[in-house]
C-alpha positions as CSV (number, residue, x, y, z in Angstrom):
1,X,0.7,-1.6,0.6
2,X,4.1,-1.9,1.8
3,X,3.3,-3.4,5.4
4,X,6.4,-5.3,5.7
5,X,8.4,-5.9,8.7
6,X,10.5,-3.8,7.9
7,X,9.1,-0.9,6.6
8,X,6.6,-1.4,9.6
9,X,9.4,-1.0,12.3
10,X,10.5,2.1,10.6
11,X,7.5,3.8,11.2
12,X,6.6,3.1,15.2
13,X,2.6,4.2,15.5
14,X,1.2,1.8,18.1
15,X,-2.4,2.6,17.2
16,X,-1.6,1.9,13.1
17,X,-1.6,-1.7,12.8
18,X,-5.0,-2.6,14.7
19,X,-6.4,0.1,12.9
20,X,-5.6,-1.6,9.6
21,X,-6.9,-4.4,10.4
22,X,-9.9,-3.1,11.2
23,X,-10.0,-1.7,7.9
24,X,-9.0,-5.5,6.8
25,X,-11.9,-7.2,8.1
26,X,-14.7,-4.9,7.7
27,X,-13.2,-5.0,3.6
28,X,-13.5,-9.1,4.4
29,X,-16.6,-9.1,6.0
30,X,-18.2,-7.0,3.3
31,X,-16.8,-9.0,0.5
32,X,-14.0,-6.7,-0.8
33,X,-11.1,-7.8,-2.3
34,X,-8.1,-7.3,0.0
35,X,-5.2,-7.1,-2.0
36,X,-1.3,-7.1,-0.6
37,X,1.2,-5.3,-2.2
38,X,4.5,-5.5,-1.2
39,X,8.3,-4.6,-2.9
40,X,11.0,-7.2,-3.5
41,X,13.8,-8.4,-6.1
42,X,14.8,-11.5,-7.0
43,X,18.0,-12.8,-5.9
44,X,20.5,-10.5,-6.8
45,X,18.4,-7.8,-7.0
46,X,18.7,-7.3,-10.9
47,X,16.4,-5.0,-11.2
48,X,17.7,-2.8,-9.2
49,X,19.9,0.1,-11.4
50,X,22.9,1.2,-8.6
51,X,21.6,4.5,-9.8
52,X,18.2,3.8,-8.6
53,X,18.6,6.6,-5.2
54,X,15.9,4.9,-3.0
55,X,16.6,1.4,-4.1
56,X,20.2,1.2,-4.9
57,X,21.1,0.4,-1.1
58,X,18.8,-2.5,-0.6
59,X,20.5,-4.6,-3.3
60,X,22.5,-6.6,-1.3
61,X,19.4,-6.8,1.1
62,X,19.0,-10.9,1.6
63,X,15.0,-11.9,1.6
64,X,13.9,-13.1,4.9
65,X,11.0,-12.3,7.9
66,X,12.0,-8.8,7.5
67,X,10.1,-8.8,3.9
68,X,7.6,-10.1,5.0
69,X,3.8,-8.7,5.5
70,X,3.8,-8.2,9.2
71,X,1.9,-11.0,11.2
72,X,-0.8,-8.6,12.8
73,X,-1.9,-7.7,9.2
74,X,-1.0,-11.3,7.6
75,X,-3.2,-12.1,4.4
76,X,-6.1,-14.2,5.0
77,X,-7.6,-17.2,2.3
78,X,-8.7,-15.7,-0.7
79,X,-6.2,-12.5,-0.4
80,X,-3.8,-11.8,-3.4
81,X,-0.3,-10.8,-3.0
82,X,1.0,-8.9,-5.9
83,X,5.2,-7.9,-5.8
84,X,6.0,-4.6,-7.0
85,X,9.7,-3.2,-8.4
86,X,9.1,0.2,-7.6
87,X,7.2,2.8,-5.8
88,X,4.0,2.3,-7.5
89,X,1.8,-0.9,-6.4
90,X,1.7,-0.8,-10.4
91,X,5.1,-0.5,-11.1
92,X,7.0,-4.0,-12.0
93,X,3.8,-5.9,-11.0
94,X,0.6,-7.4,-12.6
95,X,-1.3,-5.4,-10.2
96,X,-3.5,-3.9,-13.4
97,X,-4.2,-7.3,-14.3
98,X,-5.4,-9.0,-11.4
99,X,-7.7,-6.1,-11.0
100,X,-9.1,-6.1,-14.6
101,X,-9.4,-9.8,-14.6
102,X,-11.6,-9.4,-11.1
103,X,-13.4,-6.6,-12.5
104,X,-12.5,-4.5,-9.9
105,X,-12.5,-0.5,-10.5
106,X,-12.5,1.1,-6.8
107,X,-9.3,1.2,-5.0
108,X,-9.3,1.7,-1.4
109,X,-6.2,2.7,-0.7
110,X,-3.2,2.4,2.8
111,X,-0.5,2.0,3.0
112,X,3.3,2.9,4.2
113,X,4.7,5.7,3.2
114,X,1.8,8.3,2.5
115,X,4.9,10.1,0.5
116,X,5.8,6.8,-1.4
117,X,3.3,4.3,-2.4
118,X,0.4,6.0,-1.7
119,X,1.1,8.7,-3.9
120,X,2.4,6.9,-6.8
121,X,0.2,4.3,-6.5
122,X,-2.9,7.0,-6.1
123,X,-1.3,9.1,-9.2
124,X,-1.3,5.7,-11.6
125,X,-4.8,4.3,-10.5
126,X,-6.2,8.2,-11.4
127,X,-4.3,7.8,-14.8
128,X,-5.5,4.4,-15.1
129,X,-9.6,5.3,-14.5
130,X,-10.2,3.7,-11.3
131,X,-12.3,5.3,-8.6
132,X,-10.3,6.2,-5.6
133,X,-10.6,6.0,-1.7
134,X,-7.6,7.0,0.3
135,X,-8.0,6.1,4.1
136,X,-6.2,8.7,5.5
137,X,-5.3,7.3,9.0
138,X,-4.8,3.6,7.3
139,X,-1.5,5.4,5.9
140,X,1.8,6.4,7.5
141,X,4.8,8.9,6.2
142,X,7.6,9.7,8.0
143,X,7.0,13.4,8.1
144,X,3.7,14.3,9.6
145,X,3.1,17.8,7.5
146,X,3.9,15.8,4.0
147,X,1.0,13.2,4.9
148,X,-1.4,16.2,6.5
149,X,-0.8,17.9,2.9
150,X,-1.1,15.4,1.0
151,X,-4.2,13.6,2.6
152,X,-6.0,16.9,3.1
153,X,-4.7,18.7,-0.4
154,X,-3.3,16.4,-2.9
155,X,-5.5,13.3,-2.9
156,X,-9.5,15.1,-2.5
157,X,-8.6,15.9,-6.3
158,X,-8.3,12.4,-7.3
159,X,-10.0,10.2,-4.4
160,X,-12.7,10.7,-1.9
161,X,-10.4,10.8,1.7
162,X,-11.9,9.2,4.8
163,X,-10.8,7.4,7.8
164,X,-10.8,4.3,8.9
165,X,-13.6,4.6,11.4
166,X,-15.6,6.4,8.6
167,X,-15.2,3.6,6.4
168,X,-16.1,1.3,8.4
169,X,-19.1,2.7,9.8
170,X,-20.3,3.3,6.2
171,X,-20.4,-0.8,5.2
């Protein structure tokens, strides 16, 4: 969730991106759904409130290669892409749809920011009944000791919390 350009570039961890798409094609490989989530507006941002704290300043923001899903983690055939409005994957989006039309009720969750999209995103699938995996190192935050507590203390009560490397090696 979130891997755009750049939200990407704002977050500089050589070792994440190969990681992720590691955790890409093993979900691939195993026939998992790989699902892309990503934020944008229409033109003009309408959706956007100017009280809105953490979106008000992108409403001017023109669309471009900067929203877009960074090339070393680009969706493949098959993929879906689904545009949020918010910080939830759920928020704005037919997310919930797509995966109750696909049957799908497991979630492996990563994404950019741990803080941001994981979270909410996490918080709304609990609510929603689906079964939860968060791979911890397949997310990024900004402030180490917010993702350490929230991967080690906040998510074990809602999701099962794993690696990469252990997620792979258990397909």
């Amino acid at each position: 969730m979130d891997v755009q350009r750049m939200i990407v570039d704002r977050y500089p961890d050589p070792a994440y991106l190969p990681r992720l798409r590691k955790a890409i094609d093993t979900a691939r490989a195993n026939g998992v759904r790989v699902i892309y989530v990503t934020v944008g507006f229409r033109p003009g941002a309408p959706e956007i409130s100017p009280r809105n704290k953490l979106f008000g300043r992108l409403a001017g923001a023109p669309a471009g290669p900067a929203n877009e899903i960074h090339p070393d983690v680009a969706p493949g055939p098959g993929d879906i892409l689904v545009t949020k409005r918010r910080v939830s994957a759920f928020a704005g989006s037919d997310l919930d749809m797509v995966l109750r039309a696909n049957d799908i009720d497991h979630l492996v969750l990563t994404g950019i920011a741990t803080s941001g999209v994981v979270l909410s995103t996490l918080r709304q699938a609990a609510d929603l009944d689906f079964t939860l995996t968060v791979l911890s190192d397949g997310c990024l935050d900004n402030d180490p000791e917010v993702h350490r507590v929230l991967t080690e203390k906040v998510f074990p009560m809602q999701a099962e919390v794993t690696t990469v490397a252990d997620w792979v090696a258990a397909r």
